[in-house]
N, C-alpha and C positions, 0 to 999 in steps of 0.2 A: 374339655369335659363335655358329655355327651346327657342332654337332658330329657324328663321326657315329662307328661301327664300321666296324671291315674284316672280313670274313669268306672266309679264301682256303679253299676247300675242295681244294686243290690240295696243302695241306699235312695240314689236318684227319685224326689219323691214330686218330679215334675212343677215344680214352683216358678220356673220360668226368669227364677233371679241370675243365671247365668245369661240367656238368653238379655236382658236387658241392660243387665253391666258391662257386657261386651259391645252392644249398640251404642250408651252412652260412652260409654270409658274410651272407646275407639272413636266415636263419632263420625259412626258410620251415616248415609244416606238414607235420604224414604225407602224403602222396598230394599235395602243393602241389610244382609245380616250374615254373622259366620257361624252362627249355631242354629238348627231346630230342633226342637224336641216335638216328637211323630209318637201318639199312644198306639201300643202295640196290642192286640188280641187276638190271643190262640185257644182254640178248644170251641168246644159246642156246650151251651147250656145245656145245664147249667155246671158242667165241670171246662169255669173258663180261668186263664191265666192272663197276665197284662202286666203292661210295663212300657219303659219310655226305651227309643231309639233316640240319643243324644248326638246327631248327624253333626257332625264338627268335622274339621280335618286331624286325618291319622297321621300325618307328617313322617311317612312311609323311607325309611331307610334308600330305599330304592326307588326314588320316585320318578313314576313314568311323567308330570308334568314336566318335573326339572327338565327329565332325558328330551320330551320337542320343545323346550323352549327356543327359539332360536337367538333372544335377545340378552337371553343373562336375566330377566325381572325374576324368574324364579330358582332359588337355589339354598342349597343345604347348609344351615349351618347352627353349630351343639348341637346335632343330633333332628336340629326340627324344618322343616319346609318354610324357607324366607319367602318374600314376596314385595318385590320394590314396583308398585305400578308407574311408577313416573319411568320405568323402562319397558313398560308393556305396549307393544306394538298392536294389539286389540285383535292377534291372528286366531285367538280362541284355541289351537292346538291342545290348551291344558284341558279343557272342557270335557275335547274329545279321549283325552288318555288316560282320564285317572279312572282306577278302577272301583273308587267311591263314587263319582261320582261328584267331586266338591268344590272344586272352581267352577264361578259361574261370571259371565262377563255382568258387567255394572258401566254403563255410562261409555261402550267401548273398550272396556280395558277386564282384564282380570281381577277376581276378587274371590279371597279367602283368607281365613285367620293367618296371621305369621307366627303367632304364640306371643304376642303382644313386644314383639322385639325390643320395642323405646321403652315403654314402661318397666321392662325387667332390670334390661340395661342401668337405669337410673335408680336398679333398689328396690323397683317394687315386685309384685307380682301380679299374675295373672289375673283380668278382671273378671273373669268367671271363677275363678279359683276365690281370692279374697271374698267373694260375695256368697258364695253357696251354704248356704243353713245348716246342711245336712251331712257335709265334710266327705259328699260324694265324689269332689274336687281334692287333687294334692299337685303340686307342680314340685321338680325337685330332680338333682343329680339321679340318669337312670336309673343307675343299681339300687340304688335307696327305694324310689316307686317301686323299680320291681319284687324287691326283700316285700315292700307293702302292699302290695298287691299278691304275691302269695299266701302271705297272710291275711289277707279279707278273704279270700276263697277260699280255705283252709276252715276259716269260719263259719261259712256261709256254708258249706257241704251236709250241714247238719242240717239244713230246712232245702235247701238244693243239690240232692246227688250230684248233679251235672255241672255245678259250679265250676269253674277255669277262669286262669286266663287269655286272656285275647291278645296278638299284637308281636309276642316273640319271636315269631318265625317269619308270621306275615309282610310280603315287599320288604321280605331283606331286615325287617324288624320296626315295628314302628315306635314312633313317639309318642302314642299314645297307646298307656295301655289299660284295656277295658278290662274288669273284672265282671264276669257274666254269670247269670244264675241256670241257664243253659245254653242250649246253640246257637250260635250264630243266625243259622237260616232263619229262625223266629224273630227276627230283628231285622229280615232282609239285609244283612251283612254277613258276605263270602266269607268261606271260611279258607278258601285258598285265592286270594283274589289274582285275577290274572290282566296281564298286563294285554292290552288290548293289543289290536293286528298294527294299529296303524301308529303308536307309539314304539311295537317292536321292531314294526316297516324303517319307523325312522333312527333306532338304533341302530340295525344292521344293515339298512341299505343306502337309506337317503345321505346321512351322515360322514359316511367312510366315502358315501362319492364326493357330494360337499368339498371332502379335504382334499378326495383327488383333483376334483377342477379347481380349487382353489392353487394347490400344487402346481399341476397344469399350468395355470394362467400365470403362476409366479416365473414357470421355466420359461413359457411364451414368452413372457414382456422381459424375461430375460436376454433371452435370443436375440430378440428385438432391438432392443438397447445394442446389444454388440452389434449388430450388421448396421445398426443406423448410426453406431460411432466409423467404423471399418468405413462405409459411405460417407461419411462426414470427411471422414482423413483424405478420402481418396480425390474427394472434391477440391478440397484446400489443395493437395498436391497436382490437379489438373490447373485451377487458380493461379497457385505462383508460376507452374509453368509457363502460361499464356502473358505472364505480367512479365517473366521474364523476356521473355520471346519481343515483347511491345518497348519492353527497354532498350531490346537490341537493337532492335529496328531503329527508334528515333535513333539511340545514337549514329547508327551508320548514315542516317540522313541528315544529321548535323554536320 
């Protein structure tokens, strides 16, 4: 089963209690955190608008960190973007690929939310989720946020024409999805996010060669092995020849 977030920003009334439950509850580092909330302001006095950008990771269907990782620390699973740094190699590839922007190295290594993988696992939920006041937060079987998420928009179009959701189509579909009171760009978040050159570099070109040398080097040390068995045989059969040859001899000198 495929899980995701909801994120209504329609609620979001910037209190910062996600931002802190996730620090503690993860026991995260000085300077390490997997949420910010960035106040957003549009318009000219005095007809201004404002509101939070809740920059968390969108655990992107299609994510371009998974696709460079080269170690396996990053990878998909219910629906949401894992993250095992005890396998992260500290090449920073994620950094440069995502098109959030949401990995950022910590101490050498990778760092961003996993959607609190152990703590679910064991029954509980999300510590930004369990904590939020405001019930801006929902974690839950996809289809279910999204049935709920339609419906907060749905809602919400009565005070924001432009209400939507965010998230369905986006990288393939993400795991999180935002309900927004308008576009995107006003939050500085694509509305068609694209996957950078050097994430797609390494889909389609570094990758498939990768497998060729790897391939390559499996038929090489293939090769190898038989001519150096073939030389090996041929040794042993020069060997007993001469051993033979040494036998003959003594005996005729006996």
């Amino acid at each position: 089963m495929e899980y995701a977030f909801l994120l209504d920003l329609g609620r979001c009334i910037g209190c910062q209690a996600c931002v802190a439950s996730c620090k503690v509850g993860n026991e995260l580092g000085e300077g390490q955190q997997y949420i910010e909330l960035i106040e957003k302001t549009n318009g000219e006095f005095p007809n201004l608008t404002g509101g939070w950008d809740n920059h968390r990771c969108f655990h992107c269907a299609d994510a371009a960190c998974v696709t460079v990782c080269p170690t396996g620390a990053l990878f998909k699973e219910d629906g949401l973007t894992r993250l095992e740094r005890d396998v992260c190699s500290g090449c920073s590839y994620c950094t440069e690929a995502c098109p959030y922007d949401i990995p950022v190295m910590y101490e050498g290594k990778s760092s961003k939310c996993d959607g609190c993988a152990a703590t679910v696992s064991a029954g509980g939920s999300p510590w930004c989720v369990g904590t939020c006041p405001s019930a801006a937060l929902e974690y839950g079987p996809r289809e279910v946020i999204q049935a709920e998420a339609h419906k907060r928009a749905e809602a919400m179009r009565d005070r924001y024409p432009n209400a939507h959701v965010y998230g369905e189509t986006q990288a393939g579909g993400l795991g999180l999805l935002v309900v927004m009171p308008d576009d995107p760009e006003l939050l500085d978040i694509p509305i068609d996010p694209k996957t950078p050159f050097m994430a797609d570099a390494w889909q389609k070109v570094v990758q498939p060669a990768a497998v060729g040398i790897t391939l390559g080097t499996a038929v090489l040390a293939g090769a190898a092995a038989v001519i150096s068995r073939r030389n090996h045989e041929q040794e042993m059969v020069v060997i007993e020849a001469e051993g033979l040859v040494r036998d003959s001899e003594k005996s005729e000198e006996g």
